[in-house]
N, C-alpha and C positions, 0 to 999 in steps of 0.2 A: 504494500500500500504506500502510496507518495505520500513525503510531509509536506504541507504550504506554512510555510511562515504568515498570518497575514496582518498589515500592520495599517491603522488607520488611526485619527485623533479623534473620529465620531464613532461613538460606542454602538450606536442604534446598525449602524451600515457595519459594524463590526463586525457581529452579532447575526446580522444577517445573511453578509459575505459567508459568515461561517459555516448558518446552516444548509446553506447551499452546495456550497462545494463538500463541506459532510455527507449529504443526502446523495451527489455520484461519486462518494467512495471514497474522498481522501479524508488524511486524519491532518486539522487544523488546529493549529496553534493561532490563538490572537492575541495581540498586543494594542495597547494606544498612546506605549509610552516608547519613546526610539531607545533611551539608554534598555529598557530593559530586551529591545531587539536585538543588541548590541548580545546581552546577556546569553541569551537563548540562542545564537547561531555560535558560541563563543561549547555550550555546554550540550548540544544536540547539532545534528545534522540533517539538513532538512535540502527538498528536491529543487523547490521553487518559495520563493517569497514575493508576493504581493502587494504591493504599498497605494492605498488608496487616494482618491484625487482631495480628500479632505488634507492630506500631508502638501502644505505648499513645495513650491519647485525647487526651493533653496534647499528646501530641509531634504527632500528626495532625492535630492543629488548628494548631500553629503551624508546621508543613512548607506547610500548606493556605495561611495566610495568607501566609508568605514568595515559595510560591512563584506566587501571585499578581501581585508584580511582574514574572515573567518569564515568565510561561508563564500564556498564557487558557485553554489545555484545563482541559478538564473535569477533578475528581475523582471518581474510584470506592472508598471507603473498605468495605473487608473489615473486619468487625465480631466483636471479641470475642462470645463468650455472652452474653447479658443485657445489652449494651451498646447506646445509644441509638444512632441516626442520626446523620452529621456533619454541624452544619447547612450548613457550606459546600460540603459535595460536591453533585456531581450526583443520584449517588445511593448507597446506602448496602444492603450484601448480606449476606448470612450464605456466610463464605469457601468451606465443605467443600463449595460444592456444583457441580462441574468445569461440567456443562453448564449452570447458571444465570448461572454466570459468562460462561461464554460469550455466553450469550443476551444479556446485561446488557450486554456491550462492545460486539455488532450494533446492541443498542438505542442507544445512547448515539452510537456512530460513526455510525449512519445514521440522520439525525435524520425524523422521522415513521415510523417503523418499530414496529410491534404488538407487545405482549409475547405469547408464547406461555403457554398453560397447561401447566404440570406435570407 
């Protein structure tokens, strides 16, 4: 079973993220504090980490980069409105959209795996 790290500052979307991605099969960690993100890829090992569009841009890049010393999974950066791509993530989605997400974390977990259309 894959781990997601997934990390946001709003608890409601947290919470929800989580039961989502619980309900097709993976086991989720959440957080909505970064040090303690810092923490938990420091003392677990986990596949992909998720960091939501409520984490502004600044703080997503430098969670990105810290937590690049301890943790090689991928990033999945959930994106404000109008807000660019993050160039260190893997990839980069527009949040609101439950099964894109989904699709997004098959894609990314199962490496050579097709995106589906829309």
């Amino acid at each position: 079973m894959s781990r997601i790290l997934s990390i946001s500052y709003d608890a409601t979307l947290l919470r929800t993220r989580q039961m989502l991605l619980e309900r097709a099969g993976y086991e989720v960690v959440s957080t909505s504090d970064l040090a303690r993100a810092l923490e938990l890829c420091r003392s677990a090992a986990y596949d992909l980490v998720i960091m939501g569009h409520s984490i502004p841009r600044s703080d997503k890049q430098q969670i990105t980069q810290a937590l690049r010393q301890y943790c090689p999974a991928p990033v999945l950066a959930l994106l404000r409105v109008g807000e660019a791509p993050l160039p260190d993530a893997a990839e980069s989605i527009d949040p609101f959209n439950p099964k894109l997400l989904l699709e997004t974390v098959a894609r990314i977990l199962t490496p050579g795996k097709k995106a589906t259309s829309p």
